[in-house]
RODO-2510 file (C-alpha; in nm, 4 decimals, decimal comma):
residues 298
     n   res          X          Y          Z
     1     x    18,3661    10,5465     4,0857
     2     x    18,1377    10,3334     3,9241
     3     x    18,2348     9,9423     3,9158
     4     x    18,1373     9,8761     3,5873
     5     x    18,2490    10,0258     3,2688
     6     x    17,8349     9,8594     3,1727
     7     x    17,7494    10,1831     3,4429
     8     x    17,8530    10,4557     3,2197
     9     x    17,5775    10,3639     2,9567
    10     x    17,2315    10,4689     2,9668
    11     x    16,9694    10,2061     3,0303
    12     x    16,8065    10,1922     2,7209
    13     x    17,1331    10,0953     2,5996
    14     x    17,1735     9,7662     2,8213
    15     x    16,7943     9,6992     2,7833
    16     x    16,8727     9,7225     2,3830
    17     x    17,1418     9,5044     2,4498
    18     x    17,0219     9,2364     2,6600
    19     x    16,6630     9,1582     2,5549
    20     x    16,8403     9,1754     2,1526
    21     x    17,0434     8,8974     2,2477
    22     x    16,7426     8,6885     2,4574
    23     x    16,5362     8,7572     2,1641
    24     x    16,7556     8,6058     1,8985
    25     x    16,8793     8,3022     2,1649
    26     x    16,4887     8,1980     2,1239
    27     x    16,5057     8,2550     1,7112
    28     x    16,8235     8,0859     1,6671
    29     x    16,7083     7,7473     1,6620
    30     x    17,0966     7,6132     1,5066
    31     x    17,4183     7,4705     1,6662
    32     x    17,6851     7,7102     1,6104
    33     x    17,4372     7,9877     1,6891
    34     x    17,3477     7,8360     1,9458
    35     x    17,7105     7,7232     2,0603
    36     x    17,8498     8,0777     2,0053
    37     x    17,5562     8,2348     2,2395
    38     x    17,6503     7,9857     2,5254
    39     x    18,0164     8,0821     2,5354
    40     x    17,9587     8,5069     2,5048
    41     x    17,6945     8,4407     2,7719
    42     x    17,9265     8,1863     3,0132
    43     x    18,2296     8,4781     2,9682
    44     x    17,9526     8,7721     3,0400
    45     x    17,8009     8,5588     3,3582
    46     x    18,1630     8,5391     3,4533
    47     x    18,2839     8,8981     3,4122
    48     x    18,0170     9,0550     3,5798
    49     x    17,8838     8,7985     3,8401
    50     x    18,1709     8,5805     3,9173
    51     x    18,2747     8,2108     3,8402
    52     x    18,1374     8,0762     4,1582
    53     x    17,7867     8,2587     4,0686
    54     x    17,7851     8,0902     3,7662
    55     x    17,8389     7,7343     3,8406
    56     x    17,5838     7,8094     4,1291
    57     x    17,3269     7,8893     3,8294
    58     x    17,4426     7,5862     3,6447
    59     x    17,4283     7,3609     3,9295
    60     x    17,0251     7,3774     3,8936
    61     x    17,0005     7,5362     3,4855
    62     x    17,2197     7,2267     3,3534
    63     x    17,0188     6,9362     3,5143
    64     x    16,7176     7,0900     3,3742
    65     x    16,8261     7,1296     3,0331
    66     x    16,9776     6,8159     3,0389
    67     x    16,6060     6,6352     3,1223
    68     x    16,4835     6,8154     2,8191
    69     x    16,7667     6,7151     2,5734
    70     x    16,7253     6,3166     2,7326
    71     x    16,3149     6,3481     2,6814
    72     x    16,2996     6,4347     2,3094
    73     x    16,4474     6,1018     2,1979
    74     x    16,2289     5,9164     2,4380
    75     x    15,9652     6,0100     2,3109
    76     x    16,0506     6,1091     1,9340
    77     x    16,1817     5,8062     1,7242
    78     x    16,1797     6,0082     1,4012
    79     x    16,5324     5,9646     1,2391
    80     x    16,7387     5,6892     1,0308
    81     x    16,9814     5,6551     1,2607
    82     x    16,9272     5,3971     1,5359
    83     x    17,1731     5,4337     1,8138
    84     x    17,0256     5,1965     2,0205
    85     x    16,6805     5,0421     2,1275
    86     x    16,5427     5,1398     2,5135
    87     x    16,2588     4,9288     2,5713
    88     x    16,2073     4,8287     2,2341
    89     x    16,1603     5,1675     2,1054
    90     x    16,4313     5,3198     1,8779
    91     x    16,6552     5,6497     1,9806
    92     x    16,8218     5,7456     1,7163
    93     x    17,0575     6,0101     1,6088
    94     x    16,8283     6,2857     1,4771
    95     x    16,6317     6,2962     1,7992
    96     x    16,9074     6,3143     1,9827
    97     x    17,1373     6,5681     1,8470
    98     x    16,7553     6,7576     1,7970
    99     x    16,6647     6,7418     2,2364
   100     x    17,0687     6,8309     2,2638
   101     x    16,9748     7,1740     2,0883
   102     x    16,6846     7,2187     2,2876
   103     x    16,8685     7,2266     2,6051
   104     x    17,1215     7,4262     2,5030
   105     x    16,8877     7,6709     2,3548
   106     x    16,6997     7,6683     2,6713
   107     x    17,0459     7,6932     2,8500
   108     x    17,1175     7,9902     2,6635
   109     x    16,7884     8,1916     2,7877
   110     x    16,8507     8,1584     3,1356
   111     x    17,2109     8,2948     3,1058
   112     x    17,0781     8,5843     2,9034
   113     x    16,8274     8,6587     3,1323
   114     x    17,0716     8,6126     3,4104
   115     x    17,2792     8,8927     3,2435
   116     x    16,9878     9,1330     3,2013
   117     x    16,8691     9,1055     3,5784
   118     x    17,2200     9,2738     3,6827
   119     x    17,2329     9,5195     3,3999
   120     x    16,8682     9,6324     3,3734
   121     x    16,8261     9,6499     3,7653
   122     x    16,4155     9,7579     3,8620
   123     x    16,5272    10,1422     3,8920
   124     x    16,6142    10,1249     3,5415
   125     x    16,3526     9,9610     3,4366
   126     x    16,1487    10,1634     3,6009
   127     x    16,2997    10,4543     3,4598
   128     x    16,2829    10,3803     3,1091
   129     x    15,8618    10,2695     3,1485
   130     x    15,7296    10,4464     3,4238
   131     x    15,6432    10,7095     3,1881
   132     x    15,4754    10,4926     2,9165
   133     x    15,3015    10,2646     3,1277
   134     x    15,3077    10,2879     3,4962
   135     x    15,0929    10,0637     3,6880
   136     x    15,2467     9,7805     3,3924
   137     x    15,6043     9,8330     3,4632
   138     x    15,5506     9,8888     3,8630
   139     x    15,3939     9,5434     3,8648
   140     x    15,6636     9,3737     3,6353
   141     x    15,9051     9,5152     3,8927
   142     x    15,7287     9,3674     4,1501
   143     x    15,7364     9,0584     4,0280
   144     x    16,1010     9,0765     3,9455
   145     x    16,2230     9,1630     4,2780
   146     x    15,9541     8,9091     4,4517
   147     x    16,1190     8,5605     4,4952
   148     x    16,4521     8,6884     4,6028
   149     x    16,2478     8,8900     4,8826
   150     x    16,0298     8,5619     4,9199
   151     x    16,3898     8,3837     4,9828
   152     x    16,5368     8,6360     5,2757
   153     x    16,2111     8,6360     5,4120
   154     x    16,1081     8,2737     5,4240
   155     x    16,4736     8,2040     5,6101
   156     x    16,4413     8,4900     5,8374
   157     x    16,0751     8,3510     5,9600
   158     x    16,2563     7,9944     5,9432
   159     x    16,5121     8,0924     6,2005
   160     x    16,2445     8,2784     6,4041
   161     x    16,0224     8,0103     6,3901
   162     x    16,3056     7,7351     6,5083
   163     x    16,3983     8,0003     6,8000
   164     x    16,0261     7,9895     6,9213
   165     x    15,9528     7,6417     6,9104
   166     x    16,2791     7,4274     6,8844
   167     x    16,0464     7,1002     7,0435
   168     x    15,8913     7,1419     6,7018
   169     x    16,1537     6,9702     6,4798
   170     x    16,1065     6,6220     6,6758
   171     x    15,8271     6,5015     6,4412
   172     x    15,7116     6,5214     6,0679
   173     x    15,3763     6,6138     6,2122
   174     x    15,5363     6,9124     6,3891
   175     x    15,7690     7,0031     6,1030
   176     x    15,4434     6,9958     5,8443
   177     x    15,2576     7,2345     6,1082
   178     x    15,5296     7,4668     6,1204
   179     x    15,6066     7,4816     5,7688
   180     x    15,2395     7,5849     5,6983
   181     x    15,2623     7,8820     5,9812
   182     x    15,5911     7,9739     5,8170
   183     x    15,3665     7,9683     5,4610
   184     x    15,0624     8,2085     5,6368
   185     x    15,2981     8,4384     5,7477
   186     x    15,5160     8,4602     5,4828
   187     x    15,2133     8,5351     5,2757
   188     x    15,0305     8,8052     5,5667
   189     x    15,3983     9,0115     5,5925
   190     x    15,4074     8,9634     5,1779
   191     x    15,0326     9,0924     5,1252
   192     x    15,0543     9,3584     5,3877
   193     x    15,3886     9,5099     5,2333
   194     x    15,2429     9,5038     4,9270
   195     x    14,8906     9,7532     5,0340
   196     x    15,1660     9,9451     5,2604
   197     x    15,3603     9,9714     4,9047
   198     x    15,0716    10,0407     4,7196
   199     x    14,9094    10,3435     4,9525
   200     x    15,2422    10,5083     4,9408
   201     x    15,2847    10,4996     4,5767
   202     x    14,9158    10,6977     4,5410
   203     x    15,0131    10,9380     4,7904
   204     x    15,3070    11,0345     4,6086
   205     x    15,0685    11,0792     4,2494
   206     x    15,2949    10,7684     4,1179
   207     x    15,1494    10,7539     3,7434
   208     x    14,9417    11,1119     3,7689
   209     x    15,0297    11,3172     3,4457
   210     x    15,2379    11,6001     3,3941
   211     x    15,4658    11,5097     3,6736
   212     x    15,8330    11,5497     3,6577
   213     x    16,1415    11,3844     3,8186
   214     x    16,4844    11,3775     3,8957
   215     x    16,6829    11,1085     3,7024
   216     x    17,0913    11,0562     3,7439
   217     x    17,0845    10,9132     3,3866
   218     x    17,1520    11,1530     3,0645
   219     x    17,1444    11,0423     2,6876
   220     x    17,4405    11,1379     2,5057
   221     x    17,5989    11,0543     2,1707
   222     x    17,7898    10,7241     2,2562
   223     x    17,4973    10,5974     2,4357
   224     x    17,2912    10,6916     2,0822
   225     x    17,5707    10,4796     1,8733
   226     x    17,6054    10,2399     2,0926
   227     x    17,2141    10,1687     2,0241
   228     x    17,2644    10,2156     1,6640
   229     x    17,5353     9,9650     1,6575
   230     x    17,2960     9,7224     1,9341
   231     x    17,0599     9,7362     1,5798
   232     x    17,2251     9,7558     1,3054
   233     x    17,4064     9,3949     1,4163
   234     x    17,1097     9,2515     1,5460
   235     x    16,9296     9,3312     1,2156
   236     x    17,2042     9,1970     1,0103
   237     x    17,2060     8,8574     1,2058
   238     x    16,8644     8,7825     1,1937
   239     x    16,8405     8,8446     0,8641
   240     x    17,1263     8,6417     0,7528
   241     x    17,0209     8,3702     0,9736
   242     x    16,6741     8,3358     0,7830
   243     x    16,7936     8,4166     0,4196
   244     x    17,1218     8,2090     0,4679
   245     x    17,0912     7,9485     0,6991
   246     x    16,8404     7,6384     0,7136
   247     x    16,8974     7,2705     0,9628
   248     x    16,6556     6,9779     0,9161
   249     x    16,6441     6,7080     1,1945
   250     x    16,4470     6,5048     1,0214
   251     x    16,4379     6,2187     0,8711
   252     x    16,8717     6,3052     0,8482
   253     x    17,0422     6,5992     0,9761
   254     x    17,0934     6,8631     0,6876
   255     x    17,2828     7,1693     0,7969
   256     x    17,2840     7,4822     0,4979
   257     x    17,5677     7,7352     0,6330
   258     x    17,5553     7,9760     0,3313
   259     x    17,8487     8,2382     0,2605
   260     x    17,6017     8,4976     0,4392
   261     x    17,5628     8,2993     0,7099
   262     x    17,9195     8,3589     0,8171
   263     x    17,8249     8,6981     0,8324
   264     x    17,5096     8,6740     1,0670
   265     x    17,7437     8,4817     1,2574
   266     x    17,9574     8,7156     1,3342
   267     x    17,7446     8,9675     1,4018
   268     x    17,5471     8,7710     1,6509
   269     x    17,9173     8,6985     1,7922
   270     x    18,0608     9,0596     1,7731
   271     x    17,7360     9,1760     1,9457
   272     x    17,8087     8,9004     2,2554
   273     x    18,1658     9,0113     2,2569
   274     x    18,1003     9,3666     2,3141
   275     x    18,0211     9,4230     2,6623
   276     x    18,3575     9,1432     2,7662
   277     x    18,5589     9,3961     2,5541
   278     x    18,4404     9,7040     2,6890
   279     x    18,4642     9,5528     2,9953
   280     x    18,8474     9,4286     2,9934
   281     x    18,9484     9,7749     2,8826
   282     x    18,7850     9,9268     3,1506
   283     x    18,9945     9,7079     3,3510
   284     x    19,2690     9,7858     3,2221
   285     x    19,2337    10,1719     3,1622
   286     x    19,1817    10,1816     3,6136
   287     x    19,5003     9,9295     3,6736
   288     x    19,6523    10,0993     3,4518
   289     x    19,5716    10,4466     3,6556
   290     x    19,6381    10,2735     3,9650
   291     x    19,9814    10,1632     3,8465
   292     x    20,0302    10,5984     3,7682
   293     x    19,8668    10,6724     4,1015
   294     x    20,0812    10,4461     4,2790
   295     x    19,7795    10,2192     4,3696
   296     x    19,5864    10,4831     4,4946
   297     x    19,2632    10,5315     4,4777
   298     x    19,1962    10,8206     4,2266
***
């Protein structure tokens, strides 16, 4: 049984899903746009990766978005309203409130993207462009799966390292030494995997033409609506959000919310909800067959 009711779709569905929302977290430079990404994303960080995961994320996201929302008045004094003077320069309102939707657009991003790496995992990425462009999406896989290898293997050299010469830890010298052997053979395993990788994949013809393979994913109807849907909403919120919407900073705040703007809204809101809904009644359809089943498994 598959864990997630997110599983049952083809990829191109979750890729259409996840980089739609990204995309329009980086066009959607406006507060409640803005406000309603960051509490779809929080709910979709939670539902699939866990509360604990996603305070983790924030522990090191938040401080950093926080520095950016904290540098744009330092170093912008455009506005009319002074809140207060920091070294004789003014930070005012506009600045402020301006940095604040920086961060949390910034915010935003890495929660998207933190969605995306467990629903587009590198098979399925590497399903969906292996055929258009191998040696491109090979490489962004790479890449993708690189600093959490990086990670296990640094700390598994780390303890190997501290086994082998414990005496080492009793001097900054000997700490700076060892962290630079750690380094060199961090980077001799890393480069040597990667030619090991990289001879395999030719002997197998990866990228030759006319090849073909077995895939476990198949393309049906829902998984065409679904996409339809993924487009149709995105389309209708972008649009609205440019024809209906408009925020000036500068030199006084000036938010135009239009009567279509209400609508882009919700589409940009109803496309966030989807996967939490799906994903509750998925929920609830297997409790609900465990309750028949007698909490079997079925």
């Amino acid at each position: 049984m598959k864990s997630r009711a997110a599983d049952y779709f083809h990829p191109a569905v979750l890729f259409v899903y996840t980089i739609s929302l990204a995309v329009m977290s980086m066009l959607f430079f406006n507060p409640i746009f803005i406000a309603i990404g960051l509490v779809f994303a929080a709910v979709q960080n939670i539902m699939l990766l866990g509360a604990r995961h996603l305070l983790r994320q924030l522990a090191w996201s938040l401080p950093l978005c926080i520095a950016v929302a904290l540098f744009n008045p330092l170093v912008n004094s455009g506005g009319k309203t002074v809140l207060f003077y920091l070294f004789g320069n003014p930070v005012t309102m506009e600045a402020t409130f301006y940095g604040a939707c920086s961060g949390g657009m910034l915010l935003l991003i890495f929660l998207w993207f933190s969605v995306y790496n467990v629903l587009v995992t590198p098979d399925k990425f590497m399903y969906l462009f292996s055929g258009i462009a191998p040696a491109a999406s090979m490489v962004l896989v790479m890449t993708q799966r690189m600093i959490p290898m990086f990670a296990r293997r640094l700390k598994a050299i780390s303890a190997a390292q501290k086994t082998l010469f414990p005496a080492s830890d009793g001097n900054r010298k000997s700490r700076f030494k060892r962290a630079l052997r750690e380094i060199s053979i961090l980077l001799s395993w890393s480069m040597e995997d990667g030619l090991d990788t990289a001879d395999s994949m030719k002997a197998r013809g990866y990228g030759g033409q006319k090849r073909t393979s077995f895939s476990i994913y198949s393309f049906t109807a829902t998984d065409a609506a679904a996409i339809i849907a993924e487009i149709v909403l995105a389309i209708i919120s972008v649009v609205c959000y440019y024809k209906y919407t408009s925020i000036r900073f500068f030199p006084r705040i000036r938010l135009n919310f239009g009567a279509g703007a209400y609508i882009g809204a919700s589409a940009f809101a109803i496309l966030g909800a989807a996967l939490p809904i799906i994903e509750t009644q998925f929920i609830l359809m297997w409790k609900k067959i465990y309750k028949i089943e007698g909490g079997r498994q079925p």
